[in-house]
N, C-alpha and C positions, 0 to 999 in steps of 0.2 A: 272708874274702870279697875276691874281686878285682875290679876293673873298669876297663876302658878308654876313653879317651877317646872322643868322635866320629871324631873326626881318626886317631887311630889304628888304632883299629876299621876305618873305613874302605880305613888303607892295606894291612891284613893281607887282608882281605876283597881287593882288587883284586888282589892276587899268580895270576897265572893270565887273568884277565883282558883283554880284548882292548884297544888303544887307545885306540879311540873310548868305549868304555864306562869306561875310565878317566880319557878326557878331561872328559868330563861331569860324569863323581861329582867329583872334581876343583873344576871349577867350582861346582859346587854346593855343595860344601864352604868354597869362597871367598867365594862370593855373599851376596844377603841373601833367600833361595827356598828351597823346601825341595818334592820333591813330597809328594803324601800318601802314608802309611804301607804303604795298599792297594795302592801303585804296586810294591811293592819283591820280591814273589816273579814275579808275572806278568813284571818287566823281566826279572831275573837268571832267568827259563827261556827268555827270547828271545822274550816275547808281545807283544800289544797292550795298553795298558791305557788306561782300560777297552774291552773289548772288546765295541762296543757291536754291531759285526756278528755275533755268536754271539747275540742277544737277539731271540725274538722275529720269526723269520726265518718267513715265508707261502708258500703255493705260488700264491696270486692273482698273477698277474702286476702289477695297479695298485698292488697292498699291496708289493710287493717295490721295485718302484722306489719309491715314498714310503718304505721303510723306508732304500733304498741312499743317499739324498739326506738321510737325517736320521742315518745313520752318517755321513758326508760332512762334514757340518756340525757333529756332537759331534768327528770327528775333529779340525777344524781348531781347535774350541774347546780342547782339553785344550794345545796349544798355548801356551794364554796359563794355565792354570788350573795356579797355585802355592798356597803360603801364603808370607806373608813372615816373615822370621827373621834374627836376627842369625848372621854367619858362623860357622860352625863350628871355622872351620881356618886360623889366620892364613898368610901367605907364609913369616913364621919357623918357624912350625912345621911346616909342608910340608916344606920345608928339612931340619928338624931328622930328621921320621917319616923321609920317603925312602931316607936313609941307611942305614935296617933294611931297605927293600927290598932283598934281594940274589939271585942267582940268575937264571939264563935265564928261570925264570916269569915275573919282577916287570919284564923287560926292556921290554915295553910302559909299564909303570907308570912306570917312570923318563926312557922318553923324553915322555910325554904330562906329566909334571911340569913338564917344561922350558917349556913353553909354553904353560900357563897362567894366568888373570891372575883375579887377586881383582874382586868388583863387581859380578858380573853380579846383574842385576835378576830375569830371569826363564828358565825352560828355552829359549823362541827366541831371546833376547841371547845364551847359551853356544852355541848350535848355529849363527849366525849368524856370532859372533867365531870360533867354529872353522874353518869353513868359510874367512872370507878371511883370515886370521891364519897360520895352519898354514902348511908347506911346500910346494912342490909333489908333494916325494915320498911325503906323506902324505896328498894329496890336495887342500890346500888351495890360494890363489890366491897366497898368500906377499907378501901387504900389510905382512909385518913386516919388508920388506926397506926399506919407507918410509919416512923418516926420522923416528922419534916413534911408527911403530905405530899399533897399535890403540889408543885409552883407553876404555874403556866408563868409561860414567855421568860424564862430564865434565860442568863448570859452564860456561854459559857467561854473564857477565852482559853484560847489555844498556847499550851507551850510552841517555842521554836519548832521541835521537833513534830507538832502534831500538825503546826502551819505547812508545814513543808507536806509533811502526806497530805495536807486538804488542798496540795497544789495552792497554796499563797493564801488560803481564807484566815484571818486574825481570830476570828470568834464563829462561836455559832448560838442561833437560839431556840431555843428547845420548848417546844408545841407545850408540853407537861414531861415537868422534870422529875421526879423521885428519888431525893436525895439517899433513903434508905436502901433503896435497890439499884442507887448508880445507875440508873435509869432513864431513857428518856423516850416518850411515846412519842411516835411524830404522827398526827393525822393526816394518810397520802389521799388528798382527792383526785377527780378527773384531771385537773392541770400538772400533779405531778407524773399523769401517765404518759406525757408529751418528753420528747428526747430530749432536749435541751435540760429541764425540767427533772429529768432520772441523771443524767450525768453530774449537775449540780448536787444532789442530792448524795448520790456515789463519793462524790468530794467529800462534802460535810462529814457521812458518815463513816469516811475512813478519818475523819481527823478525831470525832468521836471516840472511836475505837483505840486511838494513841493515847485520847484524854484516859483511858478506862472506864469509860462510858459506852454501856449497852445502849442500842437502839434498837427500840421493835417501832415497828412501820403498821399503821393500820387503815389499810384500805376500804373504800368506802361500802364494797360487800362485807368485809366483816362488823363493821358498824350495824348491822343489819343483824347480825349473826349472834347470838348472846351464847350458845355455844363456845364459839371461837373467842368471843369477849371474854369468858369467866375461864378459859385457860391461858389467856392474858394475863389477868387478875393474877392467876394463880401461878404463872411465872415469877412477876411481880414480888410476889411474896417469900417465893423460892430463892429469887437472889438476893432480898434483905434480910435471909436465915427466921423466918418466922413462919409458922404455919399458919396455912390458910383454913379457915374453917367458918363456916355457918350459925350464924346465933341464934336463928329462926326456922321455923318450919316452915312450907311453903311457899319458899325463896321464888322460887320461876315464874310464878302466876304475878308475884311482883315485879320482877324484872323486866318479862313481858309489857305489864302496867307502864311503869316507867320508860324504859325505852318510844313505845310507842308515845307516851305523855308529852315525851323529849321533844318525840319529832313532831310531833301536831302542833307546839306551841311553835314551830315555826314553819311552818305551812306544807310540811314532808306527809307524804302517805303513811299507813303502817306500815312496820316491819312483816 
């Protein structure tokens, strides 16, 4: 009897595979997330999962849009809906697999190795660090040109003074840190629209604020929004005294590409 690792299973599985969907499994291989098991034919045919618009569909006109606003809402939810797990696939052994990738097919697979980074928390942490991390010629805002990068899940602790504004919180941890622009993005999905959920948050981010640590907040329509993304980006870049600037032509058609790449490799519709 034979058998293979996660990690390697995985890399043989991605030979042929696109970027973006390489980029992902990837991180999720690095992470501490996993999706569910259910997720895994419907992505690799290029579906929604779950696909809650095929359920259930009315020819009432009132029943249709209640149904299109509760696809709307499971959609945004699946967003945040992981399990957690220990990683799969350390750096060294990306590292090590990789090397077996050889060939025009695995060509995607080896450049999407390069730029990914252990830690992510959840599927919008990986599609969000993709997004401004990446290059511009891959589509992304190319934050990794900032001195220090992206760090997902960074610690940050609280002086005295900052615990006390965070109402008693010791530390906090930061979605994607940016050390150049004192920075920290926090990915707000559905669950932090809940009160309990904003008032916690409110805390954190007054205690941030004493650290002298920005917080921009991104909600899950502007993840959608590549508009509103690239003047993200370009704050970003504004608070670590650097200009932000394009090294490509026909950036958007890319962006576009990507973004949607993001979300297909995890069962999201298009933007």
């Amino acid at each position: 009897m034979y058998c293979l690792s996660p990690g390697y299973a995985a890399i043989r599985y991605l030979a042929g595979k696109s970027f973006a969907m390489s980029f992902m499994l990837l991180m999720e291989l690095l992470g501490t997330y996993t999706l569910s098991p259910d997720a895994t034919i419907p992505i690799d045919r290029g579906g929604i999962w779950p696909d809650w618009r095929a359920e259930g569909r009315s020819s009432n006109e009132e029943n249709d849009q209640e149904e299109s606003e509760t696809a709307e809402l499971e959609a945004a939810v699946i967003e945040q809906i992981h399990n957690k797990c220990d990683p799969a696939l350390t750096p060294a052994q990306l590292k090590r697999f990789i090397k077996t990738a050889t060939g025009n097919r695995a060509h995607p697979l080896r450049q999407a190795a390069k730029y990914v980074a252990k830690g992510s928390r959840s599927p919008a942490e990986s599609l969000l660090y993709g997004m401004f991390y990446l290059p511009h010629a891959y589509g992304g805002f190319n934050c990794r040109a900032l001195k220090g990068g992206i760090i997902l899940n960074h610690r940050i602790n609280f002086s005295p003074r900052a615990s006390h504004v965070a109402s008693g919180m010791p530390y906090a941890i930061c979605d994607a840190y940016i050390p150049a622009a004192s920075t920290d993005m926090e990915y707000n999905g559905i669950v932090h629209e809940l009160e309990n959920s904003r008032i916690h948050d409110d805390k954190r981010n007054n205690g941030m604020q004493a650290m002298g640590i920005r917080v921009l907040a991104i909600n899950r329509e502007q993840m959608r929004d590549i508009p509103a993304l690239e003047a993200i980006a370009q704050s970003l870049f504004k608070y670590a005294h650097t200009r932000f600037r394009y090294q490509i032509q026909g950036y958007r058609p890319r962006q576009e590409s990507l973004l949607n790449g993001l979300r297909a490799a995890i069962g999201l519709p298009p933007a």
